[in-house]
DSSP file (Angstrom, degrees, kcal/mol; ACC not computed):
  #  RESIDUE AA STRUCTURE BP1 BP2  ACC     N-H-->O    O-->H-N    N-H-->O    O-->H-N    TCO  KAPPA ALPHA  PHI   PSI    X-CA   Y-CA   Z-CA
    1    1 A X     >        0   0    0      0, 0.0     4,-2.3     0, 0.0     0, 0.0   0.000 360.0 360.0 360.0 -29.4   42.9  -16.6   25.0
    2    2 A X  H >>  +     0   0    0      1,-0.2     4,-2.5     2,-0.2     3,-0.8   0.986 360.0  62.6 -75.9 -42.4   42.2  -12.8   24.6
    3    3 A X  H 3> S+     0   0    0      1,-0.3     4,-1.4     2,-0.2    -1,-0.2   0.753 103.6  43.7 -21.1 -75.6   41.6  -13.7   21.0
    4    4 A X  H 34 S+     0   0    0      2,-0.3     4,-0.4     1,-0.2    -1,-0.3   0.728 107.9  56.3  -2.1 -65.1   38.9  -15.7   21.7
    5    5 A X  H XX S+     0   0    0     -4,-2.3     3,-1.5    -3,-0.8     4,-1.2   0.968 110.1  43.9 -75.7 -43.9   37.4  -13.5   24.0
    6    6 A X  H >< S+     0   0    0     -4,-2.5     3,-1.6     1,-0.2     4,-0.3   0.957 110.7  57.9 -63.6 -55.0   37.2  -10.4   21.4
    7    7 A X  T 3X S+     0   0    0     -4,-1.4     4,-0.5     1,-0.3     3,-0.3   0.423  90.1  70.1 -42.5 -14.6   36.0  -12.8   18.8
    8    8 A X  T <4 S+     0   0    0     -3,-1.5     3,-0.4    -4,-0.4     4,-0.4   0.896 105.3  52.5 -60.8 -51.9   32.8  -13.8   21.3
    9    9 A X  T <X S+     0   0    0     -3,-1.6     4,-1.1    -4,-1.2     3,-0.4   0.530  90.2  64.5 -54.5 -22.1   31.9  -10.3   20.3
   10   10 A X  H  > S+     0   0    0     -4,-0.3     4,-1.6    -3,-0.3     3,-0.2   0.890  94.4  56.0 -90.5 -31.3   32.0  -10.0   16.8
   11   11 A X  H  X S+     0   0    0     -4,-0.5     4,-1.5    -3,-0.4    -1,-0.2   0.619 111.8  53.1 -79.1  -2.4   29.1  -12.4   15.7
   12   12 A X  H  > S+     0   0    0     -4,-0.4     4,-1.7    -3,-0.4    -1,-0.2   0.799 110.2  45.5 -33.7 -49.6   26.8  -10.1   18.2
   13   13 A X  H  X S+     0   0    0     -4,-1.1     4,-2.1    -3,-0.2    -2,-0.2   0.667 105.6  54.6 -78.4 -24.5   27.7   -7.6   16.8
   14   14 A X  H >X S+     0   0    0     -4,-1.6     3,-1.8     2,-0.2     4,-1.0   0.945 111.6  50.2 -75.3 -86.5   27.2   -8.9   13.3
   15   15 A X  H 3X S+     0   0    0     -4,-1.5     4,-2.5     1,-0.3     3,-0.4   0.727 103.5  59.7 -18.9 -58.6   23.6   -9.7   14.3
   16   16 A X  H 3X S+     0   0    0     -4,-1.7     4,-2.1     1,-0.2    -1,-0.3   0.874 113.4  36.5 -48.9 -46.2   23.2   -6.4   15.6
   17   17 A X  H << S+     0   0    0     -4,-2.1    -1,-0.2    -3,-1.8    -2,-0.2   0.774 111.2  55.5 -48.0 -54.0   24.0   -5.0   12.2
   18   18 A X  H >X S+     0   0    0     -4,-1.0     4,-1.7    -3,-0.4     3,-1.4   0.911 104.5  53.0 -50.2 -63.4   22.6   -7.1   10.4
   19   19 A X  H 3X S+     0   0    0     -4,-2.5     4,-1.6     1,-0.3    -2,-0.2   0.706 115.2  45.8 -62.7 -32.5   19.0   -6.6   12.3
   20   20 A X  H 3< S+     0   0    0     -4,-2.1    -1,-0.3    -5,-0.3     4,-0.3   0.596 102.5  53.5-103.5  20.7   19.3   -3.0   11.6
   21   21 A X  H X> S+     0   0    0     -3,-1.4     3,-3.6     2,-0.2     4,-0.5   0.639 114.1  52.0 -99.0 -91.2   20.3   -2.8    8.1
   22   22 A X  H >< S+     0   0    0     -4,-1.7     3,-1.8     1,-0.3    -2,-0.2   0.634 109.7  47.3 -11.9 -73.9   16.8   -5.3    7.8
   23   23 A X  G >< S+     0   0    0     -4,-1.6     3,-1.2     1,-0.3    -1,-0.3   0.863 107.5  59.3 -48.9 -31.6   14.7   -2.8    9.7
   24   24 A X  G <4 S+     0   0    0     -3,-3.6    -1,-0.3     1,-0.3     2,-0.2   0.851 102.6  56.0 -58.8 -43.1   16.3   -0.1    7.4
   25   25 A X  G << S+     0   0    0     -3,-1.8     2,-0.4    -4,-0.5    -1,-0.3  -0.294  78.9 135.8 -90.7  51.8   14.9   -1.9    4.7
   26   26 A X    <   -     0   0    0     -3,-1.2    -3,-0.0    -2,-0.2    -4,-0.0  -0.704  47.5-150.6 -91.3 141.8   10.9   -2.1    5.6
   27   27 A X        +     0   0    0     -2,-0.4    33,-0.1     2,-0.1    -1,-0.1   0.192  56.2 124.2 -73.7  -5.2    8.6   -1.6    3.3
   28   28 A X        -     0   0    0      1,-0.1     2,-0.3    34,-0.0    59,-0.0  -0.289  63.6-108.2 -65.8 165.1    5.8   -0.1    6.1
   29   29 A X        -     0   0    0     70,-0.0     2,-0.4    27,-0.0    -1,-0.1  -0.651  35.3-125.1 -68.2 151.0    4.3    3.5    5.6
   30   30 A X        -     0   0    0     -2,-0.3     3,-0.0    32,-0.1    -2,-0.0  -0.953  14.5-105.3-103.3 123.3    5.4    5.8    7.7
   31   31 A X        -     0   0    0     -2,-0.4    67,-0.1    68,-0.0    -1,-0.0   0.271  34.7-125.5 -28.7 120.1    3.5    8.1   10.1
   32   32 A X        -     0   0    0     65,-0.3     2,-0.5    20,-0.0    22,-0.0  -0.707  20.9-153.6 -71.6 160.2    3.5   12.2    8.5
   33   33 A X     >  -     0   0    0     -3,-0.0     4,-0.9    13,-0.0    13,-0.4  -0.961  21.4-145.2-147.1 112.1    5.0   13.7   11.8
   34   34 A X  T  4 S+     0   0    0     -2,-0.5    13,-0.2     1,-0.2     4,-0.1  -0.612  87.7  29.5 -83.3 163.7    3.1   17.3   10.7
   35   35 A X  T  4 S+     0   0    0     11,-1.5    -1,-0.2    -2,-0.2    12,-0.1   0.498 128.2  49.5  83.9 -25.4    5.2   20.2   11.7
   36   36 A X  T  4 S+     0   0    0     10,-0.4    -1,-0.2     1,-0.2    -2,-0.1   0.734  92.4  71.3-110.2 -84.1    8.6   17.7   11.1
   37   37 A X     <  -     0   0    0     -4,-0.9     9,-1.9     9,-0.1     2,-0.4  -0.075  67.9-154.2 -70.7 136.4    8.2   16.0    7.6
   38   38 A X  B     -A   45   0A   0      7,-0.3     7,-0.3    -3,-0.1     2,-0.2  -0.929  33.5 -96.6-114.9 127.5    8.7   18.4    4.5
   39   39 A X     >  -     0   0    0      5,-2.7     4,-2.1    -2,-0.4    26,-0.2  -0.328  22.0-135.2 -64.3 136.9    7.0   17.4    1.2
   40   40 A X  T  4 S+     0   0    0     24,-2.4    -1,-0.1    -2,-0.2    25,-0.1   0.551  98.1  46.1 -68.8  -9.3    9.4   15.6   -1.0
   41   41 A X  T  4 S+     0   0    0     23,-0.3    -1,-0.2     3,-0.1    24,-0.1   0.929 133.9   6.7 -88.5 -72.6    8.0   18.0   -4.3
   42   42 A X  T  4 S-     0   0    0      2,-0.1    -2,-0.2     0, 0.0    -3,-0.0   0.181  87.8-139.7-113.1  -8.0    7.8   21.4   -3.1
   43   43 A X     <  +     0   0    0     -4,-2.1     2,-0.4     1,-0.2    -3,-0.1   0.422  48.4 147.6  13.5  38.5    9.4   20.9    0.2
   44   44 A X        -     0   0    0      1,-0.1    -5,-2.7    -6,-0.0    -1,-0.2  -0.538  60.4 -94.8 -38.5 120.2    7.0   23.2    1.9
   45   45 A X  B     -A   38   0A   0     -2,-0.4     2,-1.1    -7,-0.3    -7,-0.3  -0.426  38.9-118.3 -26.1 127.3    6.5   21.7    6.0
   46   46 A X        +     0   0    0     -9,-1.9   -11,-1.5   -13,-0.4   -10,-0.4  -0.776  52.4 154.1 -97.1 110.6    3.6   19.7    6.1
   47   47 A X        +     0   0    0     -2,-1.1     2,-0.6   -13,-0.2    -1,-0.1   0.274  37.8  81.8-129.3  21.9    1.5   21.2    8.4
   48   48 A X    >   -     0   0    0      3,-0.1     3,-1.8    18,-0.1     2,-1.1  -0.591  49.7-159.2-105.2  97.5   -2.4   20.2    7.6
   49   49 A X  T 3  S+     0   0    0     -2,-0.6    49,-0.3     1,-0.3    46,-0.1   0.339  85.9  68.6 -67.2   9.0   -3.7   17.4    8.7
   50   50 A X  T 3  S+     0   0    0     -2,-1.1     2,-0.3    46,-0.2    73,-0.3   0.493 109.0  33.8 -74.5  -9.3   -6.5   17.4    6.2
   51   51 A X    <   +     0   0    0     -3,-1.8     2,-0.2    71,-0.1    -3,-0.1  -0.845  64.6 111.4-141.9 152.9   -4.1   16.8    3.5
   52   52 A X        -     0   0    0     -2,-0.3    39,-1.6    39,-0.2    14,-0.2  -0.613  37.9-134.7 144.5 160.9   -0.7   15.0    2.8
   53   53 A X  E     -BC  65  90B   0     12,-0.6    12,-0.6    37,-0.2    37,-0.2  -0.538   6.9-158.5-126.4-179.2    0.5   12.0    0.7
   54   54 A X  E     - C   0  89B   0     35,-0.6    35,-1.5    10,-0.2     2,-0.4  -0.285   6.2-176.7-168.8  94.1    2.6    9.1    1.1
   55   55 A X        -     0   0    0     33,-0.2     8,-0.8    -2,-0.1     2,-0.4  -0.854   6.8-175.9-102.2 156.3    4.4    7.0   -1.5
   56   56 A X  B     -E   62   0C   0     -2,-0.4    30,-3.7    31,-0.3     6,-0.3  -0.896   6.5-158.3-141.6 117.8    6.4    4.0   -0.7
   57   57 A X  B >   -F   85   0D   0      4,-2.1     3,-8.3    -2,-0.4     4,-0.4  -0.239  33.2 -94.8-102.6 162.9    8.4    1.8   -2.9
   58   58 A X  T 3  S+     0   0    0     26,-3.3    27,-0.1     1,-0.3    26,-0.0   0.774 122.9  52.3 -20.4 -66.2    9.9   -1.9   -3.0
   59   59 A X  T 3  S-     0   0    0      1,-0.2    -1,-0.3    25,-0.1   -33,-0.1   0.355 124.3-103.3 -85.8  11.2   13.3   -1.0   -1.7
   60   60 A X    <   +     0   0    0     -3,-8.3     2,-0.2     1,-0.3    -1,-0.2   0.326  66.7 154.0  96.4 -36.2   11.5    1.0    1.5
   61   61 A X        -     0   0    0     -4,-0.4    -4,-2.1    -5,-0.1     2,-0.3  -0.442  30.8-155.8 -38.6 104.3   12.1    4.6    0.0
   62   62 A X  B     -E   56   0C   0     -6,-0.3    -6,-0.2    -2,-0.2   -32,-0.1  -0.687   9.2-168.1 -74.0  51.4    9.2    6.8    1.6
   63   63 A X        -     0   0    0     -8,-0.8     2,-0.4    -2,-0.3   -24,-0.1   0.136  11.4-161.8   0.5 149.5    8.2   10.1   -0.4
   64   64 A X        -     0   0    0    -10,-0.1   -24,-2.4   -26,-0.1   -23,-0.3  -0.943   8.2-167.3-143.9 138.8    6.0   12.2    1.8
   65   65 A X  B     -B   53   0B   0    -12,-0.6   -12,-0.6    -2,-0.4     3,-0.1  -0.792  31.4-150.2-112.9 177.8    3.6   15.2    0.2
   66   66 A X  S    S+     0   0    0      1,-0.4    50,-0.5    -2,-0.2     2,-0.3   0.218  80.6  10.2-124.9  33.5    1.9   17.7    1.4
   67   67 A X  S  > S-     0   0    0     49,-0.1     4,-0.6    48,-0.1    -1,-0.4  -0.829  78.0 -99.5 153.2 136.9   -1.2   17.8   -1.7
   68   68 A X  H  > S+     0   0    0     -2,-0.3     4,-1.2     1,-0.2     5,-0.1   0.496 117.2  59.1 -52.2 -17.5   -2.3   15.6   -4.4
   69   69 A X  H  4 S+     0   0    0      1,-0.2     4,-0.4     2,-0.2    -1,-0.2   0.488 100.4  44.3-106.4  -0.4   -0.6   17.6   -6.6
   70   70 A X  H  4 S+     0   0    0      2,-0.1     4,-0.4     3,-0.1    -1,-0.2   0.789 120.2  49.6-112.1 -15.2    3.0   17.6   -5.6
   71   71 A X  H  X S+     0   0    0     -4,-0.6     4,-4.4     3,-0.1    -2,-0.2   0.946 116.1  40.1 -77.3 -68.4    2.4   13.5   -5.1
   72   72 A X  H  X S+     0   0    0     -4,-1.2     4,-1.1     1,-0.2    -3,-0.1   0.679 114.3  51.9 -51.7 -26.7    0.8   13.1   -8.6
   73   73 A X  H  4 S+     0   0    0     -4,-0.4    -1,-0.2     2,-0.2    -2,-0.1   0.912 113.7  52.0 -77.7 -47.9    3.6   15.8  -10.1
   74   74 A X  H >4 S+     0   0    0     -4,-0.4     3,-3.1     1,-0.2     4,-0.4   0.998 112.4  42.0 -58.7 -77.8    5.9   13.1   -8.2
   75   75 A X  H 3< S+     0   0    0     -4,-4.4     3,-0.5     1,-0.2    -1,-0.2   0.754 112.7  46.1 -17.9 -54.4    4.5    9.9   -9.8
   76   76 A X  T 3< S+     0   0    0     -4,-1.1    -1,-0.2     1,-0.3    -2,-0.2  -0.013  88.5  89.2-114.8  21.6    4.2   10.7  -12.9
   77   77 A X  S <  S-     0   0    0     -3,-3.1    -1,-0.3     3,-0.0    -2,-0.2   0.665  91.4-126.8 -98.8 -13.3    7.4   12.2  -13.1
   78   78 A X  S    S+     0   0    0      2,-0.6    -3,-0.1    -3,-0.5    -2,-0.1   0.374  78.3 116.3  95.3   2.7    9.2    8.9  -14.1
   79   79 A X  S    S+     0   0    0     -5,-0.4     2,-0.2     1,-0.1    -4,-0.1   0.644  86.7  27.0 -55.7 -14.1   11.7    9.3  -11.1
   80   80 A X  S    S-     0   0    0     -5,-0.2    -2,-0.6    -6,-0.2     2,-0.3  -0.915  98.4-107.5-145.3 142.1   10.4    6.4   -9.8
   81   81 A X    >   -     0   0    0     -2,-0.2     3,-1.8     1,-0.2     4,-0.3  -0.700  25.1-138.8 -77.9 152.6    8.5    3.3  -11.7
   82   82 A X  G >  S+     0   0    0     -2,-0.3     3,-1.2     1,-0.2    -1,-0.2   0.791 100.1  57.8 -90.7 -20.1    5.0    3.8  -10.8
   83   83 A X  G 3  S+     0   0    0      1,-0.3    -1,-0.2     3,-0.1    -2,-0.0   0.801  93.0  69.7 -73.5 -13.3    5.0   -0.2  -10.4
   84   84 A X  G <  S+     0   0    0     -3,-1.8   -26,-3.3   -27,-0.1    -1,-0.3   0.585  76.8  90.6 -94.6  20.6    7.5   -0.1   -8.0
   85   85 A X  B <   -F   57   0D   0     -3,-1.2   -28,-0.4    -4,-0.3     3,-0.1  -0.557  47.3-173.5 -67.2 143.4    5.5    1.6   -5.2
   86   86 A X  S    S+     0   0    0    -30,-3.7   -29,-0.1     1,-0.1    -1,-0.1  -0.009  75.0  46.6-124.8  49.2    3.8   -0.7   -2.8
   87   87 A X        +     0   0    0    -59,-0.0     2,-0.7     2,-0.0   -31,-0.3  -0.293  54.8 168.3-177.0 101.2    2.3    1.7   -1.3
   88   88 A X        +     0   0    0    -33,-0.2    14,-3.3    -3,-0.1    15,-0.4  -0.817  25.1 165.8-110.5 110.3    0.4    4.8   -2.6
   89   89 A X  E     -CD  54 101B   0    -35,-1.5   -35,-0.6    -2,-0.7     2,-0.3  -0.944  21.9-175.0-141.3 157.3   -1.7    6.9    0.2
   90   90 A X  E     -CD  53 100B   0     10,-1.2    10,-2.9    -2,-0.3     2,-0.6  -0.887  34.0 -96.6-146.6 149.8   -3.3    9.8    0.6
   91   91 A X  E     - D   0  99B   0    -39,-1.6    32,-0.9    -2,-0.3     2,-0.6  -0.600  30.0-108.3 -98.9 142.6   -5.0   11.2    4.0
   92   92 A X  B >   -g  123   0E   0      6,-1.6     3,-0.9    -2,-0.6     6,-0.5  -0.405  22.2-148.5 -72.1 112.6   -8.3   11.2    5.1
   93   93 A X  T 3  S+     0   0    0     30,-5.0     3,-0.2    -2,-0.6    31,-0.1   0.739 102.3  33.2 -28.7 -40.5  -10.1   14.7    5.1
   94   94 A X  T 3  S+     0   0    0      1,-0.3     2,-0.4    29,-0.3    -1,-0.3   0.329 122.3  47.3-127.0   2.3  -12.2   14.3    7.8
   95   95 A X  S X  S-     0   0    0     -3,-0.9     3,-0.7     3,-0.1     2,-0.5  -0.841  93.3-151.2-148.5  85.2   -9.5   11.7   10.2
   96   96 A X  T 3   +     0   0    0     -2,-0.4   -46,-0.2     1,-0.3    -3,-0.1  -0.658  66.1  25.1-107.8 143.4   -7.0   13.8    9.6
   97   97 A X  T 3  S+     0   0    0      1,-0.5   -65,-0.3    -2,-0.5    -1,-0.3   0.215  91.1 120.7 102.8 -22.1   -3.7   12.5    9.6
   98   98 A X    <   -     0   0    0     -3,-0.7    -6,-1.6    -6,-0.5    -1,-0.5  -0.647  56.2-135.1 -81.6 149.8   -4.7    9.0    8.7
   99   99 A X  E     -D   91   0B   0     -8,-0.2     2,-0.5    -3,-0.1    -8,-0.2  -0.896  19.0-174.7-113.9 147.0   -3.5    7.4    5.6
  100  100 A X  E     -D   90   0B   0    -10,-2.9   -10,-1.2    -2,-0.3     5,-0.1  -0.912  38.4-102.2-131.1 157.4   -5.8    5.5    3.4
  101  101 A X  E  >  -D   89   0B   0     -2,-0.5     4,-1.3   -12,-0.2   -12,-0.3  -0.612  39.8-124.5 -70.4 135.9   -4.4    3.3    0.0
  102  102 A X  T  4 S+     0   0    0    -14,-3.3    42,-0.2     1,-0.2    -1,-0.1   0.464 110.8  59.1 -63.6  -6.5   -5.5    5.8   -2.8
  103  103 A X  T  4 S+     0   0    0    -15,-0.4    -1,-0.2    41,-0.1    41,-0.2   0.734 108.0  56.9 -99.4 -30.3   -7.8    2.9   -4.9
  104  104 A X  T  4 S+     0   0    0     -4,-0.1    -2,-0.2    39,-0.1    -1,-0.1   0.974  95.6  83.0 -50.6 -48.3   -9.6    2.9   -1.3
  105  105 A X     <  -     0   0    0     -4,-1.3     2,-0.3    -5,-0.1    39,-0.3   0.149  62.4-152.1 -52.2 149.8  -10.4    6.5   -1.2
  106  106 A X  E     -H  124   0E   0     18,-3.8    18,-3.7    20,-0.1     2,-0.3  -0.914  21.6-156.1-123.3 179.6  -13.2    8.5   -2.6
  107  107 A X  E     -HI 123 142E   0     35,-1.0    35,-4.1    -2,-0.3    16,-0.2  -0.993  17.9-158.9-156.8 133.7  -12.5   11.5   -3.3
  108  108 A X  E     -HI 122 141E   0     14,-3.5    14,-0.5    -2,-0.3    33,-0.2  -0.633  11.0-156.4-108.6 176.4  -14.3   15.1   -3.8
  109  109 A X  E     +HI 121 140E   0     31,-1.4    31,-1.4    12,-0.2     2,-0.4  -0.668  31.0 137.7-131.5 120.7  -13.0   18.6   -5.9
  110  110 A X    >   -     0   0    0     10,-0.5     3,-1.4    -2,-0.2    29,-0.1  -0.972  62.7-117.1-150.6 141.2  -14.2   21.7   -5.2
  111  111 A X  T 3  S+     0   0    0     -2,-0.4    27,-0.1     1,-0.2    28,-0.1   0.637 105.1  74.1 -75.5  -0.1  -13.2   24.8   -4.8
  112  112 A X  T 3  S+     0   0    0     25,-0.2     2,-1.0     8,-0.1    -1,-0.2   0.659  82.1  88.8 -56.6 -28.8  -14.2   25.0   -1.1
  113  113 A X    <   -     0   0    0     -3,-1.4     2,-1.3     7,-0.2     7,-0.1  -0.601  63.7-163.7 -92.6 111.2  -10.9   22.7   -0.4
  114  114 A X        -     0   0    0     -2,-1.0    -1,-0.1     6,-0.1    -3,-0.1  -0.528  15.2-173.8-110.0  74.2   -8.4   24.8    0.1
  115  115 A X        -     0   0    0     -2,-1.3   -48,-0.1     6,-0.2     7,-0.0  -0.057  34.9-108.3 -48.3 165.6   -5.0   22.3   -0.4
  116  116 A X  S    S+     0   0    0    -50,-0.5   -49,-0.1     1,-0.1    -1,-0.1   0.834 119.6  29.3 -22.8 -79.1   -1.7   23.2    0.1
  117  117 A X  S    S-     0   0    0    -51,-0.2    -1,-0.1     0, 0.0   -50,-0.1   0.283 122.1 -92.8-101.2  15.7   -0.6   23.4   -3.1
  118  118 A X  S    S+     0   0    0      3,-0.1    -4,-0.1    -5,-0.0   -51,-0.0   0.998  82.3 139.0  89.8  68.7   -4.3   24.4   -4.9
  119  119 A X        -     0   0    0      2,-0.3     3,-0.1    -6,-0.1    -5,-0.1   0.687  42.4-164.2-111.5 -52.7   -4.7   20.8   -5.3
  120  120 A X        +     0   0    0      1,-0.2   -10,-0.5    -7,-0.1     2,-0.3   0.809  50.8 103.8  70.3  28.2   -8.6   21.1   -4.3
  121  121 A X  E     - H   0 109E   0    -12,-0.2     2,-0.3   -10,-0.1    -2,-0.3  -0.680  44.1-176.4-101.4 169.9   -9.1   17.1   -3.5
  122  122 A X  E     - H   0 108E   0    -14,-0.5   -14,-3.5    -2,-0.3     2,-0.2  -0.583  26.1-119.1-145.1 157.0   -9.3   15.9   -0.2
  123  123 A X  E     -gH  92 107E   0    -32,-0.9   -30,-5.0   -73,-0.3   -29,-0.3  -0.822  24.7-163.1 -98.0 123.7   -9.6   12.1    0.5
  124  124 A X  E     - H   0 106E   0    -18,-3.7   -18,-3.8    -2,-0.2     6,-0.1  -0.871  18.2-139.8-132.4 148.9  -12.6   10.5    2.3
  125  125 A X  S    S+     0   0    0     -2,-0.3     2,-0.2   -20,-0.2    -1,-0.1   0.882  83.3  38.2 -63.9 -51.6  -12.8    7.3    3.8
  126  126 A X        -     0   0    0      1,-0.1     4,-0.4   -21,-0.1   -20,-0.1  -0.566  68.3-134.8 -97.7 149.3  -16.2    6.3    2.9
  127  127 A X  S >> S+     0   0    0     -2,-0.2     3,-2.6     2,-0.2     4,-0.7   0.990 109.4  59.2 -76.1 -64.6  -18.2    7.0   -0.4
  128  128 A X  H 3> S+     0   0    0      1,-0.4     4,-3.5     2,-0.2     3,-0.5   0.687 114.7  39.9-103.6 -45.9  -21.5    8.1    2.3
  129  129 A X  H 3> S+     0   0    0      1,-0.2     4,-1.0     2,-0.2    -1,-0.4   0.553 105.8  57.8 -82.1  -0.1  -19.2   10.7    3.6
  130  130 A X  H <> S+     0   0    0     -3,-2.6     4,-2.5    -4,-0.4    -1,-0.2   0.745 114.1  43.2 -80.5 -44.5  -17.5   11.9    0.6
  131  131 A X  H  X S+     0   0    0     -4,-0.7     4,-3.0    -3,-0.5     5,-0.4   0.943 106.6  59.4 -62.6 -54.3  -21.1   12.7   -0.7
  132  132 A X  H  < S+     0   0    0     -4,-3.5     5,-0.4     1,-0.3    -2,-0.2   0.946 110.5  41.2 -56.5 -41.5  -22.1   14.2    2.6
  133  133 A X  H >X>S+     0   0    0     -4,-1.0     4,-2.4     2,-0.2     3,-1.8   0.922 114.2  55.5 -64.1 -43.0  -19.1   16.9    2.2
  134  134 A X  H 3X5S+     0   0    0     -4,-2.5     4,-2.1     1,-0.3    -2,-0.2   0.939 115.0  44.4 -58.7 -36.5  -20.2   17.1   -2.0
  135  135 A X  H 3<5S+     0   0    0     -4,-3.0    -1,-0.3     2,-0.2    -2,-0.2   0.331 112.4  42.6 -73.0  -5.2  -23.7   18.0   -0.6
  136  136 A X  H <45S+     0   0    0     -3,-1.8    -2,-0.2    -5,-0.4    -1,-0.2   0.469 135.7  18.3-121.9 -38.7  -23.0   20.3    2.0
  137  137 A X  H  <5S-     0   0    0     -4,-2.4   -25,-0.2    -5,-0.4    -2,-0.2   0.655  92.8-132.1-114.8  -4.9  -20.1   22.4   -0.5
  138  138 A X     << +     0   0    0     -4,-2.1    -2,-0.2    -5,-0.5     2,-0.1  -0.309  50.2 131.6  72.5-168.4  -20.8   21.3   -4.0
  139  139 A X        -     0   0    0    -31,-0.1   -29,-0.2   -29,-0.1     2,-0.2  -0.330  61.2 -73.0  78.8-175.3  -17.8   20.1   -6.2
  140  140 A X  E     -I  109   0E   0    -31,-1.4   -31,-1.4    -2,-0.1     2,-0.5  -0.426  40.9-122.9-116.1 163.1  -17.5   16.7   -8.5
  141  141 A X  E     -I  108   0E   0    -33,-0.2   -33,-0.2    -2,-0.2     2,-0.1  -0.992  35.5-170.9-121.7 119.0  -17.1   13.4   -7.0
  142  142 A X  E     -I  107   0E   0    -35,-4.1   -35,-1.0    -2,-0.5     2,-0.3  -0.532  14.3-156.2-110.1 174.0  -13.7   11.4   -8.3
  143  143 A X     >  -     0   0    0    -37,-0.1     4,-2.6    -2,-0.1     3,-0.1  -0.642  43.6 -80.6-120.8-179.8  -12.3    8.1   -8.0
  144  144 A X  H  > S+     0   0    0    -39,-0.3     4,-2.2    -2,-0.3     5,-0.2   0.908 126.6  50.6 -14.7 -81.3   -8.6    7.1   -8.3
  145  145 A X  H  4 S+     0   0    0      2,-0.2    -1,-0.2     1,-0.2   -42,-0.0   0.750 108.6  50.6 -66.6 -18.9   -8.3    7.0  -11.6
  146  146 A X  H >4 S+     0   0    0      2,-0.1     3,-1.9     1,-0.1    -2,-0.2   0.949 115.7  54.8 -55.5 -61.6   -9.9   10.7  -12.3
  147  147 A X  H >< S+     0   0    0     -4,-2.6     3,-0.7     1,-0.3    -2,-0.2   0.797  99.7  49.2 -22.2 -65.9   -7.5   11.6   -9.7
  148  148 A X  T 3< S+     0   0    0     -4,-2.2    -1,-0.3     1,-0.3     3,-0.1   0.216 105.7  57.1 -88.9  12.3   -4.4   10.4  -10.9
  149  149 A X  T <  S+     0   0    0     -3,-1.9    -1,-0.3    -5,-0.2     3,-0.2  -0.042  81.7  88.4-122.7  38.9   -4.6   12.0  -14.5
  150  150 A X  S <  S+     0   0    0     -3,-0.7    -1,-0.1     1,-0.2    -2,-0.1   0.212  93.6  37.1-122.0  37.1   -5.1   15.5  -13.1
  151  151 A X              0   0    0     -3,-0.1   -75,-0.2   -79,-0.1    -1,-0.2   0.145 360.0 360.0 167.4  86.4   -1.4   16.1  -13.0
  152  152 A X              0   0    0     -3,-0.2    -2,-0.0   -77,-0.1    -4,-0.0   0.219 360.0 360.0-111.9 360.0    0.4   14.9  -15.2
């Protein structure tokens, strides 16, 4: 009988395990915890909330940056396939601390943006407000794909 009774335990426990090995493997972004999270590149503390990166691949593997350039350095460094991300984000300039998918963003460079790592993008949600900053500080207006060949 005591058999029994320790063996009521084990397929709990087997669930239990199970369920957190699964959650281990999520695919979600994850919040930057400024102040906490250290860029994955340069490992510098990420501590502006105008800036910061986030790639996140098939198997759940988070990368955090702290700049476009220590992300892009990161990418294109072939440590990772760039197909296996499913998630590539960058933070909003102006909602800072939000992450937005990097083909969403627009995106300004100027030498008024004073990155982390002299990256000089920031990420805007909206094209009307990406202009409204280009207009107010000067600098060039990028997409994605400008972006992502300026450090390689």
């Amino acid at each position: 009988m005591r058999m029994i009774t320790r063996m009521k335990g084990i397929p709990s426990l087997l669930l239990i395990a199970i369920s957190w090995w699964l959650a281990g493997c999520s695919t979600e972004p994850e919040p930057l915890e400024f102040g906490i999270d250290a860029c994955y590149t340069c490992k510098m503390t990420l501590v502006d909330r105008r800036f910061g990166a986030e790639l996140v691949t098939k198997k759940g593997k988070v990368y955090k940056f702290d700049d476009m350039n220590c992300m892009l350095g990161f990418y294109h460094s072939g440590w990772e396939e760039p197909g296996d991300f499913v998630h590539r984000l960058a933070v909003d300039f102006e909602t800072q601390g939000s992450l937005l998918g990097v083909e969403e963003a627009f995106y300004i460079k100027a030498e008024s943006i004073r990155s982390p790592m002299a990256s000089q993008i920031a990420a805007f949600e909206s094209y009307e407000r990406a202009m409204a900053y280009k207009r107010a500080n000067g600098g060039i207006f990028m997409a994605w794909g400008e972006v992502a060949t300026q450090f390689k």
